[in-house]
C-alpha positions as CSV (number, residue, x, y, z in Angstrom):
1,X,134.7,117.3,-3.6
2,X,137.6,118.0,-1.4
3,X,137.3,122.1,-2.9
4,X,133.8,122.4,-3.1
5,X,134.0,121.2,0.7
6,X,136.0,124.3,1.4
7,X,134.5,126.8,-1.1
8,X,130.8,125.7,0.8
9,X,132.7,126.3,4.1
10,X,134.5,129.5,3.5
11,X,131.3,130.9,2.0
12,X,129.5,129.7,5.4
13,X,132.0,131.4,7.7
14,X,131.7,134.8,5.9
15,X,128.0,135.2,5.6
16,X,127.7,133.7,9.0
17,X,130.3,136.5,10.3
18,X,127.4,139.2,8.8
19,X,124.5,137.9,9.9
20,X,125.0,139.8,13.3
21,X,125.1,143.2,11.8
22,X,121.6,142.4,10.7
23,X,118.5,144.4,12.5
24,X,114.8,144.6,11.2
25,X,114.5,143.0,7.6
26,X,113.5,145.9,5.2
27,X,110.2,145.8,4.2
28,X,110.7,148.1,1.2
29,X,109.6,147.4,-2.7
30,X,111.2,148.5,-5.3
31,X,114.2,147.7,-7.7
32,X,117.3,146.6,-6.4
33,X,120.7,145.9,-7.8
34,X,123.0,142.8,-6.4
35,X,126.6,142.9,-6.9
36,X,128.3,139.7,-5.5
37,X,131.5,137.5,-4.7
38,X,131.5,133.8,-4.8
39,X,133.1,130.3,-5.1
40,X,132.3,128.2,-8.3
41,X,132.6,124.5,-7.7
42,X,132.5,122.9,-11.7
43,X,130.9,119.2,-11.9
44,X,133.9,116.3,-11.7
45,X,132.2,114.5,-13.9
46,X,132.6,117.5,-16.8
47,X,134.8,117.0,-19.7
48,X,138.4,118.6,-20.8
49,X,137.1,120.3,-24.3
50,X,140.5,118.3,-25.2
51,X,140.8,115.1,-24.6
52,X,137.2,114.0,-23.1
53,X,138.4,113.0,-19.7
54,X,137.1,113.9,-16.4
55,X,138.1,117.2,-14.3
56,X,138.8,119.0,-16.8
57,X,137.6,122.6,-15.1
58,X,139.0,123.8,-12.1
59,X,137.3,124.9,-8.8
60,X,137.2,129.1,-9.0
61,X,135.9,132.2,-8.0
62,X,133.1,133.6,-9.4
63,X,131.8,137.6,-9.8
64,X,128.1,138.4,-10.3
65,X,125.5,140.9,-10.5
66,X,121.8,140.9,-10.3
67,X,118.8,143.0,-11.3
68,X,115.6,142.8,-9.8
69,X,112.5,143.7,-8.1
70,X,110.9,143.3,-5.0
71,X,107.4,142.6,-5.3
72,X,106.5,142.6,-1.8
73,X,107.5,141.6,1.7
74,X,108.1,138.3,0.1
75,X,108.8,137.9,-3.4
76,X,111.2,138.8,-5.5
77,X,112.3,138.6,-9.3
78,X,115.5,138.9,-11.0
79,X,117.6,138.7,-13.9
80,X,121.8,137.9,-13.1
81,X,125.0,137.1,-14.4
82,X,128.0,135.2,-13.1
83,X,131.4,135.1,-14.6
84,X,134.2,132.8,-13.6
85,X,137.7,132.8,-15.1
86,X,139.1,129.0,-14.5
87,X,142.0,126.5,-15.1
88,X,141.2,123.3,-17.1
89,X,143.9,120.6,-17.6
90,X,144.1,119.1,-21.0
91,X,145.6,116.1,-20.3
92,X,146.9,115.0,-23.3
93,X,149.2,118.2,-23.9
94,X,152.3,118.9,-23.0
95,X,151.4,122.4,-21.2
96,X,148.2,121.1,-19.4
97,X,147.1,124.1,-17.8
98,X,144.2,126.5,-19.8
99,X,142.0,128.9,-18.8
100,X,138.4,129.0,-19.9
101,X,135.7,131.1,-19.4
102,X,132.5,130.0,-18.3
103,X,129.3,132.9,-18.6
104,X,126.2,132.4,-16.6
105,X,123.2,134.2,-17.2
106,X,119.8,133.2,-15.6
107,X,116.6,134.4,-14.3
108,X,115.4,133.4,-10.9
109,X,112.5,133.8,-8.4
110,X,112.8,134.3,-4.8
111,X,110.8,133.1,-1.7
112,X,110.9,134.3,1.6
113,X,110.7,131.7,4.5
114,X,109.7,134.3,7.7
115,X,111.9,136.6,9.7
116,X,113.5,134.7,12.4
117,X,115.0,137.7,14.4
118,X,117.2,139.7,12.1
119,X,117.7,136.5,9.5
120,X,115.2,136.1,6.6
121,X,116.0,133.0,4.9
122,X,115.1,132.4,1.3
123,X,114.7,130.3,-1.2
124,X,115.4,130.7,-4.7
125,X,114.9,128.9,-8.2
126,X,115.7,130.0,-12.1
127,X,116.9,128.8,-15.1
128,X,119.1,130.1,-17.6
129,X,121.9,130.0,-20.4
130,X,125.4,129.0,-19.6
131,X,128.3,129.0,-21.8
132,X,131.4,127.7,-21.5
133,X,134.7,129.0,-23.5
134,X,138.0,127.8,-23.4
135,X,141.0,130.1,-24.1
136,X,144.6,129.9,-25.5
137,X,144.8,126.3,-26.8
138,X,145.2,125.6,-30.0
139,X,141.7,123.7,-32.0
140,X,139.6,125.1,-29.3
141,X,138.6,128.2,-30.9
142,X,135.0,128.5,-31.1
143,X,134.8,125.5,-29.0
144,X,131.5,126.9,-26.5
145,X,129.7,124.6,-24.7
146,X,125.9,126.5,-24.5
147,X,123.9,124.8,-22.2
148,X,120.5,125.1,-20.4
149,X,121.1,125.1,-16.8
150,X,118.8,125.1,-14.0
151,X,119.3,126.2,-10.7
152,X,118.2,125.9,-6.8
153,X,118.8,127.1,-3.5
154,X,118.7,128.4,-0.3
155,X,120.2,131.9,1.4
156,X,119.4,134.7,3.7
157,X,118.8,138.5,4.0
158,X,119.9,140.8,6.6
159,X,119.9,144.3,7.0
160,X,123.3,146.4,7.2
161,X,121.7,149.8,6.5
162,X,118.8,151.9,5.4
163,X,117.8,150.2,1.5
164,X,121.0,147.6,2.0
165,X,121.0,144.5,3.3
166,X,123.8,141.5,3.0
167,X,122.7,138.7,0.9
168,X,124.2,135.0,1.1
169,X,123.4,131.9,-0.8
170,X,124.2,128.6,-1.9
171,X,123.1,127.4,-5.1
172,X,123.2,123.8,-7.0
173,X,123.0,124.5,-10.9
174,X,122.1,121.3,-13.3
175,X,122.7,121.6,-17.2
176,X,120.0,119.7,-18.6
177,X,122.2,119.3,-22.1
178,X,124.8,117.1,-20.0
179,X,123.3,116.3,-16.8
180,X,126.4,118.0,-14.7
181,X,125.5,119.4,-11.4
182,X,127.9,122.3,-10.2
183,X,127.6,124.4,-7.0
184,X,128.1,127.8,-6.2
185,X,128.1,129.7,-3.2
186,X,127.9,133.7,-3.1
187,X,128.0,136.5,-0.6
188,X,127.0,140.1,-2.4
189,X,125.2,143.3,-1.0
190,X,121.3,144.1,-2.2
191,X,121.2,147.6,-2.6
192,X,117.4,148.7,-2.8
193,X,118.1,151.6,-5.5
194,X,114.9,152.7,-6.4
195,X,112.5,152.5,-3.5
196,X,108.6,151.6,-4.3
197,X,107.5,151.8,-0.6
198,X,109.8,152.7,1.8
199,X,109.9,154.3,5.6
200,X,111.4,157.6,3.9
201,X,108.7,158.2,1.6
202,X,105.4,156.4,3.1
203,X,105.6,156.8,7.4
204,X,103.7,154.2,9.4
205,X,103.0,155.1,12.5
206,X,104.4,152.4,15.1
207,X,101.9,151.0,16.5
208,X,104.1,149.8,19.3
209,X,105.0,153.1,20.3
210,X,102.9,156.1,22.3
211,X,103.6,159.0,20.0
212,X,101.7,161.5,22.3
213,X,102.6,159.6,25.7
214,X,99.3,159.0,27.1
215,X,100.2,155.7,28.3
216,X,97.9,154.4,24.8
217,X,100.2,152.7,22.6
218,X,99.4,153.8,19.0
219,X,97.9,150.9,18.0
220,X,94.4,151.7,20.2
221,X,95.0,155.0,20.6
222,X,91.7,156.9,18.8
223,X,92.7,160.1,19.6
224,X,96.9,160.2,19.0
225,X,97.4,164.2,19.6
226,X,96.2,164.3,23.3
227,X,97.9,166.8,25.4
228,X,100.8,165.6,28.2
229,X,99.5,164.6,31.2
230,X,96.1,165.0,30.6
231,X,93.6,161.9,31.5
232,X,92.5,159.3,28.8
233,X,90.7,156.7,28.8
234,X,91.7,153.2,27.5
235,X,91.3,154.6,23.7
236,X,93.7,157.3,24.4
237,X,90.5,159.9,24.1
238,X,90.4,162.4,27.0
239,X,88.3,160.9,30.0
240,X,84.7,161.0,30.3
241,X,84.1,161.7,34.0
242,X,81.1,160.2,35.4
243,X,80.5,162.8,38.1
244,X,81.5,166.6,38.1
245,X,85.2,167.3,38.8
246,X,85.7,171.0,40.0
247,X,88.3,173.1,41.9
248,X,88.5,175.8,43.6
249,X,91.4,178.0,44.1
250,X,91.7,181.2,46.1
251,X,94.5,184.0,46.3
252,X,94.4,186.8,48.6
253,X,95.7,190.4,48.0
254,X,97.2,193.0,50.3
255,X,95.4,196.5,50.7
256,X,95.5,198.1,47.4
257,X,97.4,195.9,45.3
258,X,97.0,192.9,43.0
259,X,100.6,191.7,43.1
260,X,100.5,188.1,43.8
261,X,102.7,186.6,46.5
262,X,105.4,183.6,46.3
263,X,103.0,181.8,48.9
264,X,99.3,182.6,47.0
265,X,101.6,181.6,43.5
266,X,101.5,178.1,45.1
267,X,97.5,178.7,45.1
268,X,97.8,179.2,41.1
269,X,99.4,176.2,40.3
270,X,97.3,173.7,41.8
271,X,94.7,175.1,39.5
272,X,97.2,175.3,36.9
273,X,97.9,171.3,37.9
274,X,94.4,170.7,37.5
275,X,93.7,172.3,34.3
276,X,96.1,170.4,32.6
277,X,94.7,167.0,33.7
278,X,91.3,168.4,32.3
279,X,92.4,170.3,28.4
280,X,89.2,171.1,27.9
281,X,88.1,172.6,30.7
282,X,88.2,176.1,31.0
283,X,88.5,178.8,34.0
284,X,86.5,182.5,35.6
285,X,89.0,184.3,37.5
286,X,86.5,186.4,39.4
287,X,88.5,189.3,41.4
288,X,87.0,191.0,45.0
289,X,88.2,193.7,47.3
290,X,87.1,195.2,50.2
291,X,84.6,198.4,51.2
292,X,87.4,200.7,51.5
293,X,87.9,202.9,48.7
294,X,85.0,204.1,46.3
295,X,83.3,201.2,44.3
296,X,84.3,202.7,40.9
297,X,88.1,202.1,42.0
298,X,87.2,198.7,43.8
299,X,85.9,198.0,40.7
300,X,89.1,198.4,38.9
301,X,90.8,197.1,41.6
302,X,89.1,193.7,41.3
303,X,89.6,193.5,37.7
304,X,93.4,194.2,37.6
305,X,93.6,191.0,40.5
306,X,91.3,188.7,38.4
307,X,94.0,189.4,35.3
308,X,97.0,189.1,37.3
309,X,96.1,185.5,38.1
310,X,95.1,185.0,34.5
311,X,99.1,186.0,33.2
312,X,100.2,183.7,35.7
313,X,98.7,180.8,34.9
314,X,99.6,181.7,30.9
315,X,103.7,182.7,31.8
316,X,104.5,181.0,34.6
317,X,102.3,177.6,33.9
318,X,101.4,177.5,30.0
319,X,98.0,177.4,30.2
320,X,96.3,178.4,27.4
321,X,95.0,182.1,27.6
322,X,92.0,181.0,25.1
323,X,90.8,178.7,28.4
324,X,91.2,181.6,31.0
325,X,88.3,184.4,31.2
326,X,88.6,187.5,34.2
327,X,85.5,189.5,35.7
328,X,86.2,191.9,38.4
329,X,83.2,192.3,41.2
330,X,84.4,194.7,43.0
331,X,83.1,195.2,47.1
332,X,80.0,193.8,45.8
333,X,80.2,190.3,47.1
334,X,81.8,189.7,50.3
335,X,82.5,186.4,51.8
336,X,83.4,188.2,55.7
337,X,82.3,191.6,57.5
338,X,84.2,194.5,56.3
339,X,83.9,195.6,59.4
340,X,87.3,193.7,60.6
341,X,90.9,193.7,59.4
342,X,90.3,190.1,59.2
343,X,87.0,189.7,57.3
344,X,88.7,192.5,55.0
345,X,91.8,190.5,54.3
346,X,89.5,187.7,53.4
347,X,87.8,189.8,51.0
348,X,90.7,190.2,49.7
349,X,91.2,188.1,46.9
350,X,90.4,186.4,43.4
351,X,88.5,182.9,42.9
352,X,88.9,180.9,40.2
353,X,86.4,178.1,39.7
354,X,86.7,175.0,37.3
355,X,84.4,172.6,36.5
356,X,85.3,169.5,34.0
357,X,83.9,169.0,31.0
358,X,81.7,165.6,31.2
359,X,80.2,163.9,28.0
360,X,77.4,161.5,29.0
């Protein structure tokens, strides 16, 4: 017991030094392949092939690989083989020391037990052939022991990488042909090779996360391509306003022109602002001048103001051009006299009026 004592606790040190690479357990299906190191603890109680006493097999390493496939987040299947390469002492020769050959091959289920942060812990039962051949001492050829042998125990996944994740477990074997009981502990890597479900092939959208970052998390979020910034309610749809929302912006215009000025620009983005908390609302630029000039040119005149607003809310702002319409009034609606330089500076300009979109 004194070697199985340290084979169980060298195995335990290993796998314990892994489990904090671990992260999210993989919640992939598929086929997987298990190559695997381990410690093979062989029953006291078996017999030397040679002279019948007790201890005849040495304490060893043992070299596996498995085959299997995970059904789901939970279940697995497998087929495996483990090979270890031993001493045993026949006690009644002179040389005492042989090797011998013991070949276990096995078919086992797997349970999960939960995720308990990055660990999943397992458990795991099978039964299978095991045979046992000595080597290099004379009246031994063809001596196999083929037995039926049994096996429990308990282990634990973690994740190391995308379709890889560390395995570690302990198992107790019984041959029902003898009644010994041997151990083995093994550490190996579960390489998901072909995928049945997996992130790379099938997305899922998070529903923790807010994938168009309208404050809805994914999970209650009925409409998930909203537009940044704009309103939503709690479903992520955009808001339905109970009363009208509207603005107003005005930008005046010097005599004969329909240049827009650094301070009227600041004019065009607070309807810009607005717009974009609103998507589906849509603007009139409506352009005005004064009575100077004939009203064929004023008419012009207006027109080239109304859709020098419009540009700048589409370069300077990015608001969609399909949302922006222009009409040019000319002199023909005056909000002062024309008769002052005042009243005419106030006339002056382009309006652009926005009313919200409300569903009832």
């Amino acid at each position: 017991m004194k070697n199985l004592n340290k084979g169980l606790l060298a195995a335990a040190v290993a796998a314990g030094g892994m489990m904090t690479a671990g992260s999210v357990i993989a919640a992939d299906t598929g086929f997987y392949v298990v190559p695997s190191v381990g410690y093979h603890h062989t029953d006291d109680q078996r017999k030397s092939p040679v002279d019948g006493a007790n201890t005849g097999y040495k304490d060893d390493a043992t070299y596996g690989i498995a085959a299997g496939y995970q059904i789901d987040n939970n279940h697995a299947v497998e087929v495996a083989y483990n090979f270890t390469d031993t001493d045993f002492d026949a006690n009644g020769v002179a040389a005492n020391d042989f090797r011998a050959k013991i070949h276990h091959y096995r078919v086992d289920a797997l349970r999960s037990l939960g995720k308990f942060g990055s660990v999943e812990p397992f458990v795991v039962a099978g039964i299978g052939e095991q045979v046992i051949d000595p080597q290099g001492l004379t009246g031994t050829q063809g001596y196999d022991q083929d037995e039926t042998v049994g096996n429990v125990g308990l282990g634990y996944h973690v994740n190391v990488a995308k379709n890889l994740r560390v395995r570690a477990d302990v198992r107790g074997n019984y041959s029902f042909d003898n009644e010994a009981r041997d151990v083995t502990a093994n550490v190996g890597l579960n390489w998901l090779a072909m995928p049945g479900r997996s992130a790379a092939t099938s997305p899922v959208k998070s529903t923790n996360n807010d994938n168009d970052n309208d404050g809805v998390p994914n999970a209650s979020d009925k409409c998930p391509n909203s537009k940044a910034g704009a309103k939503v309610d709690a479903t992520g749809c955009y808001e339905d306003l109970k009363e009208s929302k509207s603005f107003t912006m005005r930008v005046n215009f010097a005599t004969n022109s329909s240049v827009i000025t650094k301070a009227s620009l600041a004019e065009v983005s607070q309807l810009a602002a607005f717009m974009k908390q609103y998507p589906e609302a849509k603007v009139v630029l409506e352009g005005h001048t004064d009575s100077r000039g004939s009203a064929a040119y004023n008419k012009k005149l207006s027109e080239r103001r109304a859709i020098a607003v419009g540009k700048a809310l589409v370069k300077s702002f990015g608001v969609d051009a399909a949302r922006i319409s222009t009409v040019g009034y000319g002199e023909s609606r005056p909000m002062a006299s024309n008769a002052t330089a005042s009243g005419r500076a106030q006339n002056r300009r382009t309006v652009g009026n926005v009313q919200a979109t409300i569903v009832k």
